[in-house]
ZATI-406758 format. One record per residue (C-alpha): residue number from 1; residue in one letter; chain; x, y, z. Coordinates in steps of 0.1 Angstrom, whole numbers, plus 5000, padded with zeros to 4 digits. Example, Ala and Ser with C-alpha at 12.3 -4.5 7.8 and 13.67 -1.06 7.14 Angstrom:
BEGIN
ATOM     n   res   chain      X      Y      Z
ATOM     1     A       A   5123   4955   5078
ATOM     2     S       A   5137   4989   5071
//
This chain:
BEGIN
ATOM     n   res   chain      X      Y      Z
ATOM     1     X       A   6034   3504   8972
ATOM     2     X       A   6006   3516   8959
ATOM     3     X       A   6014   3552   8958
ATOM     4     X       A   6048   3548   8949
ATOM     5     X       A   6033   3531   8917
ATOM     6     X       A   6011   3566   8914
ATOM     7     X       A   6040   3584   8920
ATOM     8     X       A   6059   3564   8894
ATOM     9     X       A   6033   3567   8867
ATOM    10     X       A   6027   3602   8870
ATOM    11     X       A   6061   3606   8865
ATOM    12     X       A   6066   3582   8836
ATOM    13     X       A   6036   3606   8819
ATOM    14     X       A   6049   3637   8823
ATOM    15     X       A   6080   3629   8808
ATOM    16     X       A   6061   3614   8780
ATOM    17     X       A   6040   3643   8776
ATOM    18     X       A   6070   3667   8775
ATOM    19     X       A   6089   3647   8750
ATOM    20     X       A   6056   3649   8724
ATOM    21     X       A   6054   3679   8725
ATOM    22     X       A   6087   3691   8718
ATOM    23     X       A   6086   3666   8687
ATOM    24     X       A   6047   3678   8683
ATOM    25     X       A   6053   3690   8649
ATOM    26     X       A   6076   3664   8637
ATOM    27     X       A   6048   3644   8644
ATOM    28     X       A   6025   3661   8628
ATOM    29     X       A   6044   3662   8596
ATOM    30     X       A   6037   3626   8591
ATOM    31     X       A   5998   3630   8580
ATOM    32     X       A   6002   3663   8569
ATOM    33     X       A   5999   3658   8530
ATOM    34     X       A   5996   3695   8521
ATOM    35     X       A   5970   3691   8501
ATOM    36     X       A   5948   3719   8512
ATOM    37     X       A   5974   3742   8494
ATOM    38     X       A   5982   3717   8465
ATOM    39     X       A   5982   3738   8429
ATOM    40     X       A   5966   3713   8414
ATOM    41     X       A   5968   3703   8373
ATOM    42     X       A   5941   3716   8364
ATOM    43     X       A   5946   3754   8375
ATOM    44     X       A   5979   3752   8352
ATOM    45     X       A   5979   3758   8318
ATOM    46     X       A   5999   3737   8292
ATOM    47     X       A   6030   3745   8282
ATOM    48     X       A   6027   3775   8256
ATOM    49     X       A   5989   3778   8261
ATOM    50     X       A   5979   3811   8256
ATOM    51     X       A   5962   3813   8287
ATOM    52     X       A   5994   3815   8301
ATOM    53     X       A   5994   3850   8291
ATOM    54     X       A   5963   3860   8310
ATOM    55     X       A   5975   3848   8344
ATOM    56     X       A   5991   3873   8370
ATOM    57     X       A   6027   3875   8380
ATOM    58     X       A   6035   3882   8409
ATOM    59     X       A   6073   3867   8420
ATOM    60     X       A   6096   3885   8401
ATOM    61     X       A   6114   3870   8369
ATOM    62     X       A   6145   3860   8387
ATOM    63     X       A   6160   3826   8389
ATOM    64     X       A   6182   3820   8415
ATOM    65     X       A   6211   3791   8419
ATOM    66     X       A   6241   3784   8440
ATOM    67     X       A   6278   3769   8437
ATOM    68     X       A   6310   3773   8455
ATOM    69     X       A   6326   3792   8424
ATOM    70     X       A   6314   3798   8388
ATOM    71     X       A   6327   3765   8376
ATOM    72     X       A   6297   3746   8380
ATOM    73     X       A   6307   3710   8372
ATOM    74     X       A   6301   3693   8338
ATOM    75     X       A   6275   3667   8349
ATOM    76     X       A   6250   3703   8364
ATOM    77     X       A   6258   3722   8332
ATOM    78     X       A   6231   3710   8312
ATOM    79     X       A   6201   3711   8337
ATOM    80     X       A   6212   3749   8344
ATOM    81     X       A   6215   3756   8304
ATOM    82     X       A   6178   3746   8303
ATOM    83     X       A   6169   3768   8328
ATOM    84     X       A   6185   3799   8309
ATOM    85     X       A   6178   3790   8280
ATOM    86     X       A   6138   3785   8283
ATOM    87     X       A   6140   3822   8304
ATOM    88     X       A   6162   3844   8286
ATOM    89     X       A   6135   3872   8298
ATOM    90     X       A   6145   3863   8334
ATOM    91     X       A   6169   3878   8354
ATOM    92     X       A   6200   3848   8368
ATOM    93     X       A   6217   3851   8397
ATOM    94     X       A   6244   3825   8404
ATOM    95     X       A   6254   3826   8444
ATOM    96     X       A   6290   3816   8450
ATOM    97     X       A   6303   3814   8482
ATOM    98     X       A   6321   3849   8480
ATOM    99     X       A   6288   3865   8467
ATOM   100     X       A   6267   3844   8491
ATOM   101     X       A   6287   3863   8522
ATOM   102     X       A   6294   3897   8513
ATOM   103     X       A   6251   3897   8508
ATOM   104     X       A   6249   3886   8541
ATOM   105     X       A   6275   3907   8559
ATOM   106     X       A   6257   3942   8537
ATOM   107     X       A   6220   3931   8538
ATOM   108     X       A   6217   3909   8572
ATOM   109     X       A   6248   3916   8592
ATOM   110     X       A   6230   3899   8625
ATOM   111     X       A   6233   3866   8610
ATOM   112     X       A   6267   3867   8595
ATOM   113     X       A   6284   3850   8628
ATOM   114     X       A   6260   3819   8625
ATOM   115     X       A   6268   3819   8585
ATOM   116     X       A   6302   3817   8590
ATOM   117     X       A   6301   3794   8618
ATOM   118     X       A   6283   3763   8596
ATOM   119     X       A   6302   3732   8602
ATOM   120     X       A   6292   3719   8570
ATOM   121     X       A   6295   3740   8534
ATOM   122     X       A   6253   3731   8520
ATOM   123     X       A   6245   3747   8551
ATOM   124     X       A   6256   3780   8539
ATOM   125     X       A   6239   3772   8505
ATOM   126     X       A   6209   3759   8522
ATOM   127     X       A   6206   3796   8542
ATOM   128     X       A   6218   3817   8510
ATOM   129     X       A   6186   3803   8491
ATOM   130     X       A   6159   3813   8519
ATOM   131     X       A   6179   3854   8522
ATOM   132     X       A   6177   3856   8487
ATOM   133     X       A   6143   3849   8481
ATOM   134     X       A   6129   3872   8512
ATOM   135     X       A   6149   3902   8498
ATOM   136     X       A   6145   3894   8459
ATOM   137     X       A   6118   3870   8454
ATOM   138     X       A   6118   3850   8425
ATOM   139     X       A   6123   3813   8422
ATOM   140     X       A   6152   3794   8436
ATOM   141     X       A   6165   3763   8414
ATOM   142     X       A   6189   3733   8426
ATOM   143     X       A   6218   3727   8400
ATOM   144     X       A   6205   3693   8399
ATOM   145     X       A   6171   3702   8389
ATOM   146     X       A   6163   3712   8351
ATOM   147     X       A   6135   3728   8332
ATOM   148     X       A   6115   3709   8314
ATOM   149     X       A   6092   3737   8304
ATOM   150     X       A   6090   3779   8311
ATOM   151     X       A   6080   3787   8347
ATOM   152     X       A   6055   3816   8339
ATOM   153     X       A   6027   3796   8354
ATOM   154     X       A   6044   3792   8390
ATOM   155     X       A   6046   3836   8389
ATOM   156     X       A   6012   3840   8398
ATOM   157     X       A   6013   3827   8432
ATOM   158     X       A   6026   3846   8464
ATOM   159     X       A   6051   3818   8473
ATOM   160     X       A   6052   3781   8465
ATOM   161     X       A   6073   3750   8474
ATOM   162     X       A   6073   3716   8462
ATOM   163     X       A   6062   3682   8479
ATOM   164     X       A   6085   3653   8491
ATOM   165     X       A   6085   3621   8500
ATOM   166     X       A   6079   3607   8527
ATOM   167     X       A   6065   3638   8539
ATOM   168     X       A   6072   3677   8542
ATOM   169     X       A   6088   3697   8515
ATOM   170     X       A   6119   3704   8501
ATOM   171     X       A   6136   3732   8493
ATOM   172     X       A   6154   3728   8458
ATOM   173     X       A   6125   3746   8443
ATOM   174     X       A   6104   3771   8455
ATOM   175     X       A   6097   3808   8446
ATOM   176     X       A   6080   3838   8467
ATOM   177     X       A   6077   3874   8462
ATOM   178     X       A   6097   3901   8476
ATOM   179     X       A   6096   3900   8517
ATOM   180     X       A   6072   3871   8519
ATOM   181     X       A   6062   3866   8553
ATOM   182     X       A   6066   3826   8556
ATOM   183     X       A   6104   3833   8540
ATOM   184     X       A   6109   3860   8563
ATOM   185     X       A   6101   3837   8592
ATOM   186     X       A   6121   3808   8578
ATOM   187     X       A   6149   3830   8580
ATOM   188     X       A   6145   3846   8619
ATOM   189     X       A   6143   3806   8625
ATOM   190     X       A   6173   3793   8614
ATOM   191     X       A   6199   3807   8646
ATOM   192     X       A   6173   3790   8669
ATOM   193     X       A   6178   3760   8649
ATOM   194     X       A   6221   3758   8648
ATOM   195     X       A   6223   3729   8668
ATOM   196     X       A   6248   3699   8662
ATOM   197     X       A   6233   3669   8659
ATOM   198     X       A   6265   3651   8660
ATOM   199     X       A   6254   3633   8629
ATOM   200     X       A   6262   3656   8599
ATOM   201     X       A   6230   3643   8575
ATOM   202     X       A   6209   3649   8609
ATOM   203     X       A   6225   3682   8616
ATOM   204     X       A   6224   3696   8581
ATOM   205     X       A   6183   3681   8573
ATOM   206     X       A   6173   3697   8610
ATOM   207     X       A   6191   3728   8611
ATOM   208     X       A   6189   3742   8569
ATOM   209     X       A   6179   3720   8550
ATOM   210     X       A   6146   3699   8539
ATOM   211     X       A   6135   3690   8579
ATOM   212     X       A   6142   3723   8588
ATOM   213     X       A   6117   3742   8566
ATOM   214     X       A   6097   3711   8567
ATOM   215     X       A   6088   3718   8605
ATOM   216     X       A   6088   3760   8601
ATOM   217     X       A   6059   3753   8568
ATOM   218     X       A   6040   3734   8597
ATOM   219     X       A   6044   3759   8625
ATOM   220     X       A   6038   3787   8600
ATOM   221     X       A   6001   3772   8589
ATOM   222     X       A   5995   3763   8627
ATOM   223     X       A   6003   3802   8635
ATOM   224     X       A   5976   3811   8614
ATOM   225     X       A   5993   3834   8592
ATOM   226     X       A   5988   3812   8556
ATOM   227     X       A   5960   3827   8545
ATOM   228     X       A   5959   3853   8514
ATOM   229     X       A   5970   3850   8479
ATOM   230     X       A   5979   3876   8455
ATOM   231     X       A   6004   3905   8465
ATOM   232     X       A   6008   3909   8501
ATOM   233     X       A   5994   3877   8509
ATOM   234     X       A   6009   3848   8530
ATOM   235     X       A   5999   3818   8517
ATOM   236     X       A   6019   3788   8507
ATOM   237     X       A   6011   3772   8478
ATOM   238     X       A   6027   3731   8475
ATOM   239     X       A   6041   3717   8442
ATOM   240     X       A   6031   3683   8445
ATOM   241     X       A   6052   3655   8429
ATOM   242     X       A   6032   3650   8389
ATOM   243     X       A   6032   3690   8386
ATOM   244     X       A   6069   3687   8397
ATOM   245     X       A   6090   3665   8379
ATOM   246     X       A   6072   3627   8369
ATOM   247     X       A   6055   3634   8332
ATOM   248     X       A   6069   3655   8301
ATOM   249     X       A   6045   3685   8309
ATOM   250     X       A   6062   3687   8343
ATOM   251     X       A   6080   3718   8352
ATOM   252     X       A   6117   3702   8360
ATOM   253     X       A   6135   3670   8355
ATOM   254     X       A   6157   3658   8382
ATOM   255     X       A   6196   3651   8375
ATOM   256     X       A   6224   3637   8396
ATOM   257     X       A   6228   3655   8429
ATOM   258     X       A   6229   3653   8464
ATOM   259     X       A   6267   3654   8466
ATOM   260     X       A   6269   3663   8499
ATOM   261     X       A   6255   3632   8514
ATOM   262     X       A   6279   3606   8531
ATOM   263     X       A   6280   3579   8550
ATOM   264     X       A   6255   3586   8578
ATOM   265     X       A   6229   3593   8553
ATOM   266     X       A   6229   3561   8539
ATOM   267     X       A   6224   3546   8577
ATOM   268     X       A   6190   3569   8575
ATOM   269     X       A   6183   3558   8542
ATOM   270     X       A   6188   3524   8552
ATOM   271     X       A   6164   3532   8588
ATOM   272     X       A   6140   3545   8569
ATOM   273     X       A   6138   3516   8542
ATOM   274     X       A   6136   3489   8578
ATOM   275     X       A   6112   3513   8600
ATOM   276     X       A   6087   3485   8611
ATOM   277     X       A   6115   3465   8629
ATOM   278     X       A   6134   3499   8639
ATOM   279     X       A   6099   3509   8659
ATOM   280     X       A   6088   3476   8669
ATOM   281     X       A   6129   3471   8689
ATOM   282     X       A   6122   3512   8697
ATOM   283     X       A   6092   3499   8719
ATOM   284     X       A   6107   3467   8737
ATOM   285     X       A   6139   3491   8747
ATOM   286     X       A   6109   3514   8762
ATOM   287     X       A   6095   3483   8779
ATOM   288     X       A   6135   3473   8792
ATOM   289     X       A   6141   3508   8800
ATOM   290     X       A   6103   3512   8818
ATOM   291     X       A   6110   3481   8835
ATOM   292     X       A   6143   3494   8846
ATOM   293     X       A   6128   3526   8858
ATOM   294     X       A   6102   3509   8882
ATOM   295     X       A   6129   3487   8894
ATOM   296     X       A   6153   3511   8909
ATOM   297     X       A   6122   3535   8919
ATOM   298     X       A   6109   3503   8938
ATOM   299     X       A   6141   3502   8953
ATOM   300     X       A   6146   3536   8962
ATOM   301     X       A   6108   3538   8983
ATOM   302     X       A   6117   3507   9003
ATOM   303     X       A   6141   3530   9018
ATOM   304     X       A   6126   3551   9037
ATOM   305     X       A   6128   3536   9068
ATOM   306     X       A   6096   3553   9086
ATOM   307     X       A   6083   3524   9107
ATOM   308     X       A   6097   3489   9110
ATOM   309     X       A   6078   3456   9101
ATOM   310     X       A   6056   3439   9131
ATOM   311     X       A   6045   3402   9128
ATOM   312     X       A   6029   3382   9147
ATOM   313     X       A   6020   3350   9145
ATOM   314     X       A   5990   3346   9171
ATOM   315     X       A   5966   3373   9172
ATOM   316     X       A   5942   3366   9196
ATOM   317     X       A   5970   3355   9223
ATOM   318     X       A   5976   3388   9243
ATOM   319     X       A   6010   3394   9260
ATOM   320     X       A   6028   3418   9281
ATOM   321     X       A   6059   3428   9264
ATOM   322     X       A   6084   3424   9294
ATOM   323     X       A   6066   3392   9305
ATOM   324     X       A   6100   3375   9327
ATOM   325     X       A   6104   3379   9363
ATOM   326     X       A   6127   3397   9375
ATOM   327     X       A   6144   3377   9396
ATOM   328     X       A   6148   3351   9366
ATOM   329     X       A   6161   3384   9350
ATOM   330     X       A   6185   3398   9378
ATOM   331     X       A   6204   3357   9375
ATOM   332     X       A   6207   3355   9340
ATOM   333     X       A   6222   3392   9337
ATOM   334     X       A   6248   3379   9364
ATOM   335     X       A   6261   3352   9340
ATOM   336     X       A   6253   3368   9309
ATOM   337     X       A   6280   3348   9286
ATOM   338     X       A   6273   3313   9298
ATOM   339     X       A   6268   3289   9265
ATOM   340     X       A   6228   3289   9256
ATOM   341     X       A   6232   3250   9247
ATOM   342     X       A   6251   3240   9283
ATOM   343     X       A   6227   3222   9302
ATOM   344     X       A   6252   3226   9336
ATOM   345     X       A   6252   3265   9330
ATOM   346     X       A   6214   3260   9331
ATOM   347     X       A   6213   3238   9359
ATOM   348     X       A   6238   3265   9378
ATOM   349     X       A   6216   3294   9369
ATOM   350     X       A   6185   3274   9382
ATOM   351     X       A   6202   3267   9412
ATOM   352     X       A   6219   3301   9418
ATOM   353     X       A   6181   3315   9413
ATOM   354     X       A   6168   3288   9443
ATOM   355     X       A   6191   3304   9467
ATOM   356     X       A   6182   3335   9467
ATOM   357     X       A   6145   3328   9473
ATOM   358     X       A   6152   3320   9509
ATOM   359     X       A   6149   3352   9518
ATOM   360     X       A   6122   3358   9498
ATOM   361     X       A   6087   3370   9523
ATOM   362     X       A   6064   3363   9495
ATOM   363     X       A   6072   3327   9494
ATOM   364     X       A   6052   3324   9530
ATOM   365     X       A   6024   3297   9523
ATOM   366     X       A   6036   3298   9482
ATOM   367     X       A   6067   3285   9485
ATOM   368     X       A   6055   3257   9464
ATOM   369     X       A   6033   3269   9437
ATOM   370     X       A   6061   3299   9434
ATOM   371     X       A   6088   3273   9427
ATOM   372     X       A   6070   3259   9397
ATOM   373     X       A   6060   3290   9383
ATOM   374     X       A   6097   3302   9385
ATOM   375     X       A   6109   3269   9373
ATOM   376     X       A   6084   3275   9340
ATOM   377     X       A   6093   3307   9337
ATOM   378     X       A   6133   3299   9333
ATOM   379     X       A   6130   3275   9312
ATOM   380     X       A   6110   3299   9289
ATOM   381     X       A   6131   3329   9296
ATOM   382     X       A   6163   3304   9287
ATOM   383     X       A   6149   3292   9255
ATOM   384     X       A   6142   3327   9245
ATOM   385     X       A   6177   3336   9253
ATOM   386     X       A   6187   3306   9227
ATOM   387     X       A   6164   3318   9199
ATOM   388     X       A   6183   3352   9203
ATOM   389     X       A   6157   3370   9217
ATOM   390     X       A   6169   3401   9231
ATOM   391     X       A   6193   3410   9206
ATOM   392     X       A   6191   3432   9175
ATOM   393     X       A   6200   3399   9152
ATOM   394     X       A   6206   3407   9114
ATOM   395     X       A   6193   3386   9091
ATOM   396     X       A   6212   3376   9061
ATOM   397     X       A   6191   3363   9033
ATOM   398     X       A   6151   3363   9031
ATOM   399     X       A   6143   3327   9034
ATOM   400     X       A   6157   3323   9071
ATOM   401     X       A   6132   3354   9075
ATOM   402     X       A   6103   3340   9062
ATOM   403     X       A   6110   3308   9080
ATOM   404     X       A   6115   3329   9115
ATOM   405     X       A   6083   3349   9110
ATOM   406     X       A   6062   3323   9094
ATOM   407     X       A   6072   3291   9122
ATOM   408     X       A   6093   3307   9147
ATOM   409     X       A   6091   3337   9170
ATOM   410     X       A   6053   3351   9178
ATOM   411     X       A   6060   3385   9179
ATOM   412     X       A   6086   3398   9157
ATOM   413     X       A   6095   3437   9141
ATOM   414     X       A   6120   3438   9113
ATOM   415     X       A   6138   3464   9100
ATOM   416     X       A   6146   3471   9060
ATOM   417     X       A   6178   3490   9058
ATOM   418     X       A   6199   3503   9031
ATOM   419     X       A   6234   3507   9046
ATOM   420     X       A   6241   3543   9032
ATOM   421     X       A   6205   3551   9046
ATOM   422     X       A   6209   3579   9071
ATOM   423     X       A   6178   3572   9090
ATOM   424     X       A   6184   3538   9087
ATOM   425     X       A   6208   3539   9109
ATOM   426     X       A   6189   3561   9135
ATOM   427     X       A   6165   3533   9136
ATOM   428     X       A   6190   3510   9146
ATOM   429     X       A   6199   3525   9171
ATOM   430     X       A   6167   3527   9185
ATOM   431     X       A   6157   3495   9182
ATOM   432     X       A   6193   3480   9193
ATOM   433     X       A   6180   3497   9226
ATOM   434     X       A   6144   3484   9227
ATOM   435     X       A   6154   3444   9217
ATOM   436     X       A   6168   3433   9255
ATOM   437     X       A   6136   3453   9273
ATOM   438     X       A   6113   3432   9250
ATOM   439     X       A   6124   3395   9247
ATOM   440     X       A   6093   3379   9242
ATOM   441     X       A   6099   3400   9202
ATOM   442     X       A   6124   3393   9184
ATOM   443     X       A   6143   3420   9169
ATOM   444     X       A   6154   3416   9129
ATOM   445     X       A   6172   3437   9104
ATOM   446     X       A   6176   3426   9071
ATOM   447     X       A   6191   3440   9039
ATOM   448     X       A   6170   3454   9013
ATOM   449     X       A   6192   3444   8985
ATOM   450     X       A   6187   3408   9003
ATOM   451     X       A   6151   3406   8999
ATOM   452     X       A   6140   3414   8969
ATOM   453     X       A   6110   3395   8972
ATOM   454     X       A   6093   3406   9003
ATOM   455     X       A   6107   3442   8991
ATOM   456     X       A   6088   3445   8960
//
């Protein structure tokens, strides 16, 4: 029992182990804050401060946004207006679908298959946005996102993305300059990342969107490589939420968006608003599912079938095995069907046994002291014979068991089977042959899925 339960643990830990790690950086994404790479307030000059002037620019003056076609719908047009209209010194690039894949069959003809194999439509315009910025730079913009103010400030680092909430970052804004390394490993990342989640929020969060770069940001500052600002450098700079969009001096305001979300995403919305009942029922179905584990694993180690059970009720009482005479034997086996509760079969036995000691020599000066040890020795040898010793007996529920082993038979071995047990029926065998040579044992074979209590 006791190393099945080590057995069982180790098990029960390894799995555990391997499942954190594959969701290592999922997990870490909850205390990561990115604060370390936050452009904080005070390194950003007001809007139409002259010091704005002064600063370095290093991402390109692009602006880049994408639609289906170049009829972006009424309720977008004015957050992208703003966006031209405070940049009229900035190059626009609109990405429609037809654009969107002729750049990537020219420019990036490896990935075109997995482009054109999106189940959903955003995931194309989630991947456009990441190409375009590794071979362009300059600074992607959701159509639901406006400017509140000119972005000249946001130039003058290598590449940047905003903050989100709960955690992670999002990708309706960013900017980085031409062949930024972080961008050019978001983009070798996403074929490893086409997976259907069956759930098309889940699938379209884990595979393009938010989650997705989300979890390459974090492997990308584990790797090291998010050091170095300035040209050539590969550090990510965070937007956090007051620089993004919650006072007037913010750089965008947020409009009506997220079109794309349907039902499932409510039912995450919804998860994520009730999490502290979601994980507390998460950890009773580990306990029901733990529980359920150790249960059948229990089961399974009882099977084995390597030695059967011995009891025995006296300890210090000494016995040979084949204790009964043999000529009580050599009568009994003559009449070996008579009823074990007749007292005339007895008495016919008994008497069957008398006659044939008259030709027994050893009874010379014994006769009498031999009668009464045969006499004892019958009596015991037929009451064994009534309690079924000598027969491989099978036992049918574990109370008669218990009651056998704890009140009845002084020597017992009893054998736990599983019926579809191989070796369990090997062991029958042998014992079938062993029970009639040793009647002073009984012989017992019981169910496993009958005793679950002296199993477990």
């Amino acid at each position: 029992m006791r190393r099945g339960l080590t057995v069982f643990l180790v098990a029960i830990t390894v799995i555990v182990v391997v499942l954190l790690h594959s969701v290592s950086h999922l997990l870490a994404l909850l205390i990561e804050d990115g604060s370390a790479d936050a452009i904080h307030s005070a390194e950003i000059p007001a809007p139409n401060s002259p010091l704005i002037d002064n600063m370095a620019q290093y991402i390109p003056k692009i602006i880049h946004q994408t639609y289906i076609n170049e009829s972006v719908p009424e309720h977008w047009r004015e957050a992208q207006r703003s966006c031209i209209d405070l940049h009229e010194d900035y190059e626009y690039k609109m990405w429609t679908d037809a654009k969107s894949r002729e750049f990537i069959a020219t420019e990036y003809p490896w990935f075109l298959n997995t482009f054109d194999n999106y189940t959903q439509p955003i995931q194309r315009a989630d991947a456009i946005r990441y190409f375009v910025l590794a071979h362009f730079g300059g600074i992607y913009i959701d159509l639901d996102d406006g400017c509140n103010r000119r972005l000249d400030p946001l130039l003058s680092y290598s590449a940047w993305v905003r903050r989100t909430a709960p955690t992670g970052i999002s990708n309706d804004a960013m900017g980085a300059t031409p062949q930024h390394p972080f961008f050019l490993t978001v983009i070798e990342s996403l074929r490893a990342y086409d997976r259907n989640w069956r759930l098309p929020y889940i699938t379209v969060m884990y595979s393009t969107g938010p989650l997705f770069l989300s979890v390459i940001w974090k492997k990308y500052m584990s790797s090291g490589h998010n050091v170095g600002d300035g040209v050539g450098g590969g550090r990510v700079r965070i937007l956090m939420m007051d620089e993004y969009n919650r006072f007037p001096w913010s750089f965008f305001s947020h409009h009506k968006g997220s079109s794309w979300h349907g039902k499932d995403a409510r039912l995450i919305f919804w998860m994520g608003s009730h999490w502290i009942m979601l994980t507390v029922m998460g950890f009773m179905l580990a306990g029901v599912v733990g529980s359920g584990a150790w249960w059948i694993w229990n089961r399974q180690t009882v099977t084995h079938c390597s030695a059967p059970c011995l009891c025995q009720n006296e300890p210090a009482r000494t016995r040979t095995m084949t204790s009964i005479d043999p000529a009580v034997a050599s009568v009994l086996d003559t009449h070996p069907h008579r009823d074990k509760d007749g007292s005339s079969a007895a008495s016919d036995d008994e008497a069957d046994l008398l006659d044939s000691l008259d030709n027994d020599p050893s009874l010379s000066g014994y006769r009498a002291q031999r009668l009464q040890q045969l006499h004892e020795e019958f009596t015991r040898a037929k009451h064994l014979r009534n309690c079924d010793h000598g027969q491989y007996t099978e036992i049918r529920d574990e109370k008669p068991l218990m009651d056998i082993v704890n009140t009845g038979a002084e020597l017992c071995v009893v054998h736990f089977f599983k019926p579809d047990f191989h070796r369990c029926g090997i062991m029958d065998g042998h014992l079938r042959k062993l029970a009639p040579l040793h009647t002073d044992t009984r012989f017992l074979r019981i169910d496993v899925g009958n005793a679950p209590f002296l199993v477990e």
